[in-house]
N, C-alpha and C positions, 0 to 999 in steps of 0.2 A: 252402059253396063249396069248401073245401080237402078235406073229404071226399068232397063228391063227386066232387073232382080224382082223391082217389088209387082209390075204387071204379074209375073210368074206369081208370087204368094197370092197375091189375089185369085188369079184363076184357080190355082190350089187348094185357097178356101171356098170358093166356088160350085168347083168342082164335088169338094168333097161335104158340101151343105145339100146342093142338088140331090146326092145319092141317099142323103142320111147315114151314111157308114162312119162309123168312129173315127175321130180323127186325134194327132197327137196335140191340134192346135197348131196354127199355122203362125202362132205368138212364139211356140215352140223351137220355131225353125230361125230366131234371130239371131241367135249366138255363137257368129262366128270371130273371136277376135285376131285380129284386136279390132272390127270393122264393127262389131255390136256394140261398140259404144258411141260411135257417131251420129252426128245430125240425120245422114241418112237413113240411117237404122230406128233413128226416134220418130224418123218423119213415116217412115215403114211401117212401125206400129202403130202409128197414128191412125194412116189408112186401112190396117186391117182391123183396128178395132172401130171406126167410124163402122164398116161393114157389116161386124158382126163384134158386137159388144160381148157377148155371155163368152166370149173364144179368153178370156182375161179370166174367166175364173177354172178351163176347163182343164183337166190335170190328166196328164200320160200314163203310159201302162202304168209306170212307177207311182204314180201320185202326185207328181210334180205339175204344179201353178207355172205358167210363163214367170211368175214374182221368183219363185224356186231357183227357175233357171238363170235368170238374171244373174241373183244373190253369187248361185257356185260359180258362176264366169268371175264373178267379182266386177261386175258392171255398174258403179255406185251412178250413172246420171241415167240409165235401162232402168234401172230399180227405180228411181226417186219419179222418174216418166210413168210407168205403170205404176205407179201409187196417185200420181196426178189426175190419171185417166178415170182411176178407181172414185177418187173423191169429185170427180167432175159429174159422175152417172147422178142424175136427180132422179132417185127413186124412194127417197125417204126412207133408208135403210143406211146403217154406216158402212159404206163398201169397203171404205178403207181398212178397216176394223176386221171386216168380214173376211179381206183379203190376206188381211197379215197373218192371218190364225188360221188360216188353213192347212192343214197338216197331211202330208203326203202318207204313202202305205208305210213308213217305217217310225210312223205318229213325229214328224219334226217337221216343221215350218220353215221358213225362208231362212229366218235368224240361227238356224243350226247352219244354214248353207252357208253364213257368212263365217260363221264362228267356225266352220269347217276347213274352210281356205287361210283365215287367217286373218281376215279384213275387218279391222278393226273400225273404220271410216262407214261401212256399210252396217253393220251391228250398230252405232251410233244414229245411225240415221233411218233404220226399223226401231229403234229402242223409242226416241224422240217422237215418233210417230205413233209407238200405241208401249205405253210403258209396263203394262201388263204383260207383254210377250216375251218376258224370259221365264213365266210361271208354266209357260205350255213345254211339254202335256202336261196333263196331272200326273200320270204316271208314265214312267220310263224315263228317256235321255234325257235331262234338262239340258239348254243353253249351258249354262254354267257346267254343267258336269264335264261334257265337252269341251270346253274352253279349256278347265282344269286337267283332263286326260291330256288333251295339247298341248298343257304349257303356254296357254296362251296370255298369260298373267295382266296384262295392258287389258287384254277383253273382258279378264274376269272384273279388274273394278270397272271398266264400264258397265257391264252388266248389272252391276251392283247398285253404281250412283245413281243411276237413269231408272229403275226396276221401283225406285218410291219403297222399298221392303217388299214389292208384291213380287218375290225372286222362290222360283223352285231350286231346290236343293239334292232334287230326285235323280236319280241314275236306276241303269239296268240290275237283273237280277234284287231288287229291294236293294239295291247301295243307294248312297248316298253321296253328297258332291264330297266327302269329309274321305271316305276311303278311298275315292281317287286320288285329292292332296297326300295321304302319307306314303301313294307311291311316287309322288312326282316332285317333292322336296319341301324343303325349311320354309320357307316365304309363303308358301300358298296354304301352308296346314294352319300356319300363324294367323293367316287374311282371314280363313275361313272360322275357327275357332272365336277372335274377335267378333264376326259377325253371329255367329249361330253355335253357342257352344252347348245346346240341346242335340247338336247331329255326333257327339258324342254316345251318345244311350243309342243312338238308332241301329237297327240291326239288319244282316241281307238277308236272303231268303235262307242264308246254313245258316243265320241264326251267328252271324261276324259282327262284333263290331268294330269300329274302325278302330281300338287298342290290340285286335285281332290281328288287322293287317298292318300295325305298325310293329307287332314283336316281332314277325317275321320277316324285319329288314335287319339285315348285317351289320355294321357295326353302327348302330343310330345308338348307344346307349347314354352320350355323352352329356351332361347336364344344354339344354337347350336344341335337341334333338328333336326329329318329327316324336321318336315314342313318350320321350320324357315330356313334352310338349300335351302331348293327349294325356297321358297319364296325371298332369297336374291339372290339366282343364276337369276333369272326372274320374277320381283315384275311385270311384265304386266302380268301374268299368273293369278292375279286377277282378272282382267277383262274377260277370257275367257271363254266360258258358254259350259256346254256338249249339248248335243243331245235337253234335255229338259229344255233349257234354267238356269239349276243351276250354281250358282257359287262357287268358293271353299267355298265362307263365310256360301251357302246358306246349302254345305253337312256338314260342321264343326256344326252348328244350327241343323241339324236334327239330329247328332249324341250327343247333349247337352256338345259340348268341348268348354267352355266360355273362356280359357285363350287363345286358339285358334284366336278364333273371335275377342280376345283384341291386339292380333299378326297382325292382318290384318288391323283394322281399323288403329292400333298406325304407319301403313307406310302408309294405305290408306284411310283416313278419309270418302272419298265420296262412297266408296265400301259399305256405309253402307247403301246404297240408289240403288243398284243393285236392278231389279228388274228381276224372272224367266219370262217364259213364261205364266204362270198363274198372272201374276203383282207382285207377291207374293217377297216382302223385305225377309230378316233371319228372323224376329220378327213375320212373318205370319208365315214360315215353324217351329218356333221354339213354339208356340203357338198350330200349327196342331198336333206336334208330342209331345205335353204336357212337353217341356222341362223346367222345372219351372226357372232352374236358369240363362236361359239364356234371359226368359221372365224379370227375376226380375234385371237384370244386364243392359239388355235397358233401365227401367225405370227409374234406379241408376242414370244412366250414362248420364249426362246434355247433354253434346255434340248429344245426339242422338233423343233430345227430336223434333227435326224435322222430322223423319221417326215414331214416335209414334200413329199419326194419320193417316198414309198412306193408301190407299184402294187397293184391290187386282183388278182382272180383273170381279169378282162379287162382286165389291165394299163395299169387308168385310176389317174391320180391326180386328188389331190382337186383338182388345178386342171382335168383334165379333166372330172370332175362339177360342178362349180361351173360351166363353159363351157354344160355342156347344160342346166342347171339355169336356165342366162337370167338368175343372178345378178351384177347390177354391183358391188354392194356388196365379195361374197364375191370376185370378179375382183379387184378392187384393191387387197382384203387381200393375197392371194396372189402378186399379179401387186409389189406394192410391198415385197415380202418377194425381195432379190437371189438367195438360196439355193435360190430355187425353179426348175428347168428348164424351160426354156418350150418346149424340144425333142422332150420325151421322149414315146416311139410306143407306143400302146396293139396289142394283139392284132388290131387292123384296119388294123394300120399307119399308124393318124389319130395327128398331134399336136393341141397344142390349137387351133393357127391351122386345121387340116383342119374341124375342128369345131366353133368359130368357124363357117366358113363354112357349112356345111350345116344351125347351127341360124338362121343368120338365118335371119325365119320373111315366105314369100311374101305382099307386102301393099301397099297400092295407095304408102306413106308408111314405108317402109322405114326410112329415114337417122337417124328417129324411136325406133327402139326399142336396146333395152339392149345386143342381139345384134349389131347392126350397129357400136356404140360400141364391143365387145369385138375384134371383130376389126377392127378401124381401129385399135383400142391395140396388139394383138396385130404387125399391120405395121408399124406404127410403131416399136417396140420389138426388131424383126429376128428375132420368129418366125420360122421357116424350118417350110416341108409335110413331110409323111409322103415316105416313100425308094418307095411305091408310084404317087406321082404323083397329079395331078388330078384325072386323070381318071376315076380309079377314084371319087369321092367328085361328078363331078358330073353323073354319068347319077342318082344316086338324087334330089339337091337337083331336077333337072329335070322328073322324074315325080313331087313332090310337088309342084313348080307346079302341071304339069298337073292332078293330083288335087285340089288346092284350088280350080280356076278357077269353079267353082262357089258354092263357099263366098266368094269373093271377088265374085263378082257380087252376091250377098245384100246381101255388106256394104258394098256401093258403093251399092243399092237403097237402105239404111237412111239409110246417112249422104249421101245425098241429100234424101231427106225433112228430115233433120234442121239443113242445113245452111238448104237455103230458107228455114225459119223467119226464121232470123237476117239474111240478107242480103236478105231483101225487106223485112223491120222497118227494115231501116239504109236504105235506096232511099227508103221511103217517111217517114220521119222528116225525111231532107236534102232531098227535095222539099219536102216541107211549110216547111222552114228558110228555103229562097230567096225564097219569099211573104210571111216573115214576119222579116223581120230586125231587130235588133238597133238600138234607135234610133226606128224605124216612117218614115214617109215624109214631105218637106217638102208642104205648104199650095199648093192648087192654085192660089193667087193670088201663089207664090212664083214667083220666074223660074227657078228650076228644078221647078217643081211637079210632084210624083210620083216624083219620084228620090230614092234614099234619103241618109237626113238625115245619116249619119256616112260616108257615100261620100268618096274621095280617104285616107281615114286607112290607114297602113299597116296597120294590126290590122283593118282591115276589107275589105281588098284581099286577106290571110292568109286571112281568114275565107271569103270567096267561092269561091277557090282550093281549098279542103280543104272546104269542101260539094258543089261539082262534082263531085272527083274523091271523094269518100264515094261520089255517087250514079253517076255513073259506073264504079267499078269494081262495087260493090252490084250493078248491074245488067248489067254481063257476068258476075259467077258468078251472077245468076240465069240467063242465058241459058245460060251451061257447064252447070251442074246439071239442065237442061232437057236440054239433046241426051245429056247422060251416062245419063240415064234412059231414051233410047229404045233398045229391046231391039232395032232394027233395023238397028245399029249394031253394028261387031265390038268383039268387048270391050277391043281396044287404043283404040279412039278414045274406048271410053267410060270409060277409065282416063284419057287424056289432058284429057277434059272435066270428069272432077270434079278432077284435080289442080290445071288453072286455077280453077275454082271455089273450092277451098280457098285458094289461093293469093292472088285476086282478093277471096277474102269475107274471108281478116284485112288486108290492106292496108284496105281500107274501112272495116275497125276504127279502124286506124292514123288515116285521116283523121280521120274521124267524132267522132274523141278531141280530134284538132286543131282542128274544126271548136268543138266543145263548149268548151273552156279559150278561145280566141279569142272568142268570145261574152261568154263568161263578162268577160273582160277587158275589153272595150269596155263593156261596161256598168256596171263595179264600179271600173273603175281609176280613175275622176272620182272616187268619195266613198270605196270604201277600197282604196287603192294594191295596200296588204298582202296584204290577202285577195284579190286580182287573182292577184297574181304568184303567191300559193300555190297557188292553183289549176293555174295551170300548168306551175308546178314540178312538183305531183303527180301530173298527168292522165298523162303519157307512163308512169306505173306500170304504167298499163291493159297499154300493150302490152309493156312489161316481163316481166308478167305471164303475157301469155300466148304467151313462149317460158320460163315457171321450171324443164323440165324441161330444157331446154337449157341453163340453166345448171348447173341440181342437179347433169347425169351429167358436163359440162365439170369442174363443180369436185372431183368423185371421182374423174376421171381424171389432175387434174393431178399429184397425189402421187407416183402409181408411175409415172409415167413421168418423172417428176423424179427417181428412182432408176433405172430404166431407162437413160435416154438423157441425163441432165444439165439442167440446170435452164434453161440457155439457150435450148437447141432446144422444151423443154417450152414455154417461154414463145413461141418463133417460132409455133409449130404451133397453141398456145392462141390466140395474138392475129391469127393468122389467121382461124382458126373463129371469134372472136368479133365482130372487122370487119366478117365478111364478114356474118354473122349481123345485125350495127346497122346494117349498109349495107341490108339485105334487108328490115328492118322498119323503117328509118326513113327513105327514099330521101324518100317522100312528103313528108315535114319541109322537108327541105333543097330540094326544088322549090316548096313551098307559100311559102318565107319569100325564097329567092332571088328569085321569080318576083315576088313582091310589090315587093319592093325594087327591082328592074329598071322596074316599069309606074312606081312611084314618081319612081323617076329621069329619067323619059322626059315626065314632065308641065312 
């Protein structure tokens, strides 16, 4: 079989030398393992390169040498055989030399093939045979880059000891072997830095250097970290900006790594006053990209409080980025920091109260989102508008209503659908409730026969009261949620329709909760008192519950504006909103229990 194998390659090369048609190399066609590393396979190439010698140097569509293919099988005694073959040719040329540096269509040589796979035995024994061959190419992939992208650490000091120093350090895009190590860990950025701490300074084609791609790892801030590790190989590497004028401080801020940024400043205090090509300090970029803790860490941070007010190149600051940005969080860092200007007027002559108001965003529940809470803080706190006036800023907020009336009909469409669900579930639940109550009915041979057996008890008077009004209101937002959907209607009315809808489907919550613990109570408080009254201690969570984001942004506002405006008014204004707020979700309560009490009193 193995003879008849290599008859066949012969005729093959034969065949296709007769024609002159290109062939792949009939050296090419050795690599089947695990058979391509046997005697036979040596004695194979033996005979097809006695036949035709030049078939050793001729390279595939790809570019690849018979040496190539070897290498990627990872066939260390095929390689060291066609390197013999190489150095046997007396043609007074170094073939060996010639052959090992041959570089296929994607400029890499055999020694990437090995350092591809892994084979460290094979690297070792290209390396020993022409010690120049980790410099190839001049430009693009090095060996070594390679090695390092893989993790192949064993490869990289060979590479290293055997290379004499004549070692490229070149990678794709203009990197370098150095911005691979600080994605690939602690040990290799260390190897690398001892050998060549010039690839420091080196930059990619945006203009990165490898303290670029070391801000932007996650938690590495730790004294002996890949960044701290660059950072103290070449602390000037602070200063150097990419392509788009960033500095490491300004990628460490976009990627929100605050012990990073406290690494930087604690060697370079004034780095924190860097500015990109946009003007843009870390505290803009950290602001654009909604990083809250690094917003809230500037503000902390006294030392920094002279970059707080800095303007960008459209003479925003970071609290006018943070306004557009929609964030509450990054508002009340800033806004609870006195030293910040709440005055100051960008290149459109917007302050942040102007823009505040332009990014409230047009929507049927307004009073509800973050932007509206911002500029409610913003008034509060005696923001004062841009010197160009109102006006200028509310012809655009007006033709985005307009332009949204569309997208806002959608979403009234949706959250109709969605709402029905719920308030026709709660209708027909406290229907079903009032037939079947609590107790069941007295004995038709009673003198009140058919009337229900716990009737005249205050908790069951409570109970009646807040099943009513469950299904009663349940059933005007399903009728609001009905007319809100007819399209023949202008779309103010049908804004007004689902607003009582919303309004009318959580109050019915509100009962429905009451009605539930009231049940609950008449039937548990005879045998466990306890467990009665927990129940109804906890049931009002429900609707607690569902105003938490009204408390959530309450209670992040109260901070700065407790440095704002004084702690007294903060509290007038709080216990205002939040009154008014228990008054709105709890009115039901206080009618359901008074009302009972009253019919009580009246018997």
């Amino acid at each position: 079989m193995m003879l008849k194998h290599f008859l066949t390659c012969l005729q093959f090369l034969q065949c296709h030398s007769l024609r002159g048609s290109p062939l792949k190399g009939a050296l090419h066609s050795m690599w089947w393992p695990p058979y391509g590393d046997t005697d036979s396979f040596l004695k194979s190439a033996d005979i097809i390169h006695c036949k035709s010698k030049h078939l050793l140097f001729v390279q595939n569509k790809k570019g690849d040498t018979p040496l190539h293919c070897a290498a990627h099988a990872g066939m260390s005694r095929m390689v060291c055989h066609l390197i013999s073959l190489a150095r046997n040719e007396d043609t007074g040329v170094n073939r060996v030399k010639e052959l090992l540096e041959m570089e296929n269509k994607l400029k890499e040589t055999a020694l990437h093939q090995a350092v591809r796979i892994g084979n460290n035995d094979i690297v070792k024994l290209l390396m020993e045979e022409n010690s120049e061959l980790a410099s190839f190419p001049k430009d693009g992939t090095s060996p070594l880059y390679l090695a390092i992208l893989l993790e192949e650490e064993i490869i990289v000091e060979t590479l290293y000891k055997l290379s004499n120093m004549k070692l490229s350090y070149s990678g794709p895009n203009g990197q370098n072997a150095l911005h691979a190590a600080v994605l690939r860990g602690t040990e290799l950025t260390k190897m690398l830095l001892e050998w060549n701490n010039d690839l420091t300074t080196q930059r990619d084609e945006n203009g990165r250097t490898p303290l670029h791609f070391a801000a932007a790892l996650v938690r590495q801030s730790k004294r002996g970290s890949i960044c701290w590790q660059v950072l103290e190989a070449n602390p000037a590497a602070l200063y150097q900006s990419d392509n788009d004028g960033l500095f490491p401080i300004h990628v460490a801020a976009s990627v929100g790594e605050r012990g990073t940024i406290t690494m930087f400043l604690n060697k370079s205090p004034s780095s924190a006053g860097l500015h990109d090509t946009k003007g843009r300090t870390f505290l803009h970029v950290a602001a654009e990209k909604k990083k809250v803790g690094i917003v809230s860490y500037g503000c902390r941070n006294q030392s920094l409080s002279w970059i707080l007010n800095m303007q960008d190149n459209d003479g925003n600051t970071a609290l006018h980025l943070a306004i557009q940005a929609g964030s509450l969080l990054m508002f009340c860092a800033l806004v609870g920091n006195r030293q910040i200007h709440l005055n100051l007027t960008n290149k459109k002559g917007q302050t942040p109260l102007d823009i505040s108001r332009c990014e409230i965003p047009p929507g049927l529940f307004d009073d509800k989102n973050s932007e509206t809470k911002i500029h409610f803080a913003l008034k509060v706190a005696n923001a004062r508008s841009g010197a160009c006036g109102c006006d200028n800023f509310e012809e655009p907020y007006s033709h985005r209503l307009k332009h949204n009336a569309r997208e806002e009909s959608e979403k009234a469409r949706e959250s109709t659908q969605t709402l029905c669900i719920g308030v026709v579930l709660i209708a027909t639940v406290t229907f079903g409730a009032i037939f079947a109550l609590p107790g069941g009915y007295r004995a038709d041979e009673h003198t009140d026969g058919g009337t229900p057996t716990l009737a005249g008890r205050y908790s069951f008077d409570a109970f009646i009261i807040a099943s009513t009004f469950a299904f009663m209101f349940s059933s005007v937002a399903t009728l609001s949620l009905m007319y809100s959907g007819y399209s023949i209607l202008n779309p103010q009315s049908r804004r007004i329709y689902l607003v009582v809808a919303l309004y009318f489907g959580s109050t019915s919550v509100t009962c429905f909760t009451a009605a539930f613990a009231l049940g609950m109570y008449m039937v548990l408080a005879p045998i466990a008192y306890k467990t009665a009254i927990a129940i109804c201690v906890t049931s009002p969570l429900v609707v607690l519950c569902n105003k938490l984001e009204f408390w959530l942004k309450w209670s992040l506002l109260a901070r700065p504006l407790c440095t704002r405006i004084g702690i007294i008014r903060t509290l007038v204004i709080v216990a205002q909103r939040i009154l008014f707020n228990l008054f709105m979700e709890f009115w039901p309560f206080i009618f359901i229990f008074v009302w009972a009490a009253y019919t009580r009193n009246q018997l």
